[in-house]
C-alpha positions in Angstrom: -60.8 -10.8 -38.9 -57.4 -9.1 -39.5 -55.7 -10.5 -42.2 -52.1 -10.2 -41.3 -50.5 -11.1 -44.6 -52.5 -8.5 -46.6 -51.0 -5.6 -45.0 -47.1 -7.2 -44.8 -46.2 -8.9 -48.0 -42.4 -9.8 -47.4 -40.4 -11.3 -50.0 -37.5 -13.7 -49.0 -34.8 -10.9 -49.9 -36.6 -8.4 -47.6 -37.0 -10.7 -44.9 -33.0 -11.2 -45.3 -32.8 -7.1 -45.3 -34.4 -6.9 -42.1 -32.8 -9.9 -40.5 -29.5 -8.3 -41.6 -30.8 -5.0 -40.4 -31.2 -6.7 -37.2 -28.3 -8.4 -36.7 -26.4 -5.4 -37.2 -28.2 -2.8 -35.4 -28.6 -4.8 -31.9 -25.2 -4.8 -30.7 -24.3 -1.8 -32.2 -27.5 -0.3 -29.6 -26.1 -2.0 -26.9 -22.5 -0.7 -27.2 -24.0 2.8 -28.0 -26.5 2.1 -24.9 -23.5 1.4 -22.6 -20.9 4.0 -23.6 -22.7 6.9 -23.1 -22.5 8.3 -19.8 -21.5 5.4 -17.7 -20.4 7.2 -14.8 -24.0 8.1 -14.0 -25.5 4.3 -14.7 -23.0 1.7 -13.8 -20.9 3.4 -11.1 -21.1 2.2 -7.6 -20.0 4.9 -5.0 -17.5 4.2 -2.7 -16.2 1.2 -4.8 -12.6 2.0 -5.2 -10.5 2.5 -2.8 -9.0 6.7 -1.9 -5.8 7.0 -3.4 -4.3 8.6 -0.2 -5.3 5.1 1.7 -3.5 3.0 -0.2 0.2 1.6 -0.4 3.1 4.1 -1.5 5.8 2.1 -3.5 9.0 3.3 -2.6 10.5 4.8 -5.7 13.6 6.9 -4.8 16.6 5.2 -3.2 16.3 6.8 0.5 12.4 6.0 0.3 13.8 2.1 -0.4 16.2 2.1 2.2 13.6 3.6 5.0 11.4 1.2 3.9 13.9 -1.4 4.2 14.6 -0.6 7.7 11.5 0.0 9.0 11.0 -3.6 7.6 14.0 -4.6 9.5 13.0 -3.0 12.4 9.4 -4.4 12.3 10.9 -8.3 12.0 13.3 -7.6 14.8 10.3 -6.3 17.3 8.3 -9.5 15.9 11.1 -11.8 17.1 11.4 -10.6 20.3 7.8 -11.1 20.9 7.7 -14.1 19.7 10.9 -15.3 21.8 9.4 -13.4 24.6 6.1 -15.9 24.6 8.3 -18.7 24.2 10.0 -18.3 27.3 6.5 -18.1 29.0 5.6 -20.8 27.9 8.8 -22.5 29.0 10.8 -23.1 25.1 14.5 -21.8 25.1 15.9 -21.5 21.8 19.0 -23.4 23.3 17.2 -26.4 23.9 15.9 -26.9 20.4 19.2 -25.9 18.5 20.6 -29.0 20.9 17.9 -31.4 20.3 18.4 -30.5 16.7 22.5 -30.9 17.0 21.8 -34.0 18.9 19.8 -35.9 16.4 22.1 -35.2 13.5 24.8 -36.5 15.5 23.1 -39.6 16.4 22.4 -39.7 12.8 25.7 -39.2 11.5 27.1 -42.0 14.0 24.4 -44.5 12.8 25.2 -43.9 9.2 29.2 -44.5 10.2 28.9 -47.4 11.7 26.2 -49.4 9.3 29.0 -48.4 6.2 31.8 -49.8 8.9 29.8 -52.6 9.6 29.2 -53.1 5.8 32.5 -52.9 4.3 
């Protein structure tokens, strides 16, 4: 039978070494592990986006203002659809400013008379 104690005799201070040792070594292996040549192991082609697809922020003053307009331009066209499938489906804009001026009217008259009628 192998007698496993014969051949390692560890005192407590070299058991401490090695736990130190230990301690100390594996996360430096890790980190040494990881950093090298991480391109090759952890990348994931196609991942990021192409620098030519994505948004250019405006950074000179004509590029703001062209941007500005074609923003301006863009909210116009989106109004006039939207106004333009409103009508097919048979809402003015008319009618709801009315309704709106309407009921603060009515609003405004109750609130009159309840502090006449209250004074």
């Amino acid at each position: 039978m192998f007698n496993f104690r014969q051949y390692f005799r560890l005192t407590r201070s070299q058991f401490e070494l090695a736990k130190f040792s230990f301690y100390l070594l594996t996360p430096i292996s890790v980190m040494y592990y990881v950093g090298i040549d991480t391109d090759r192991k952890f990348s994931v082609p196609g991942y990021w986006p192409d620098p030519d697809t994505l948004n250019k922020i405006p950074k000179e003053p004509y590029e703001i203002q062209a941007e500005l307009a074609r923003m301006r331009a863009a909210k116009i066209e989106r109004r006039k659809r939207l106004e333009e499938k409103a009508k097919a489906m048979g809402i003015t804009p008319d009618d709801d400013d009315a309704d709106e001026n309407t009921a603060t009217q009515s609003a405004a008259t109750t609130f009159t008379t309840e502090t006449s009628t209250t004074a």
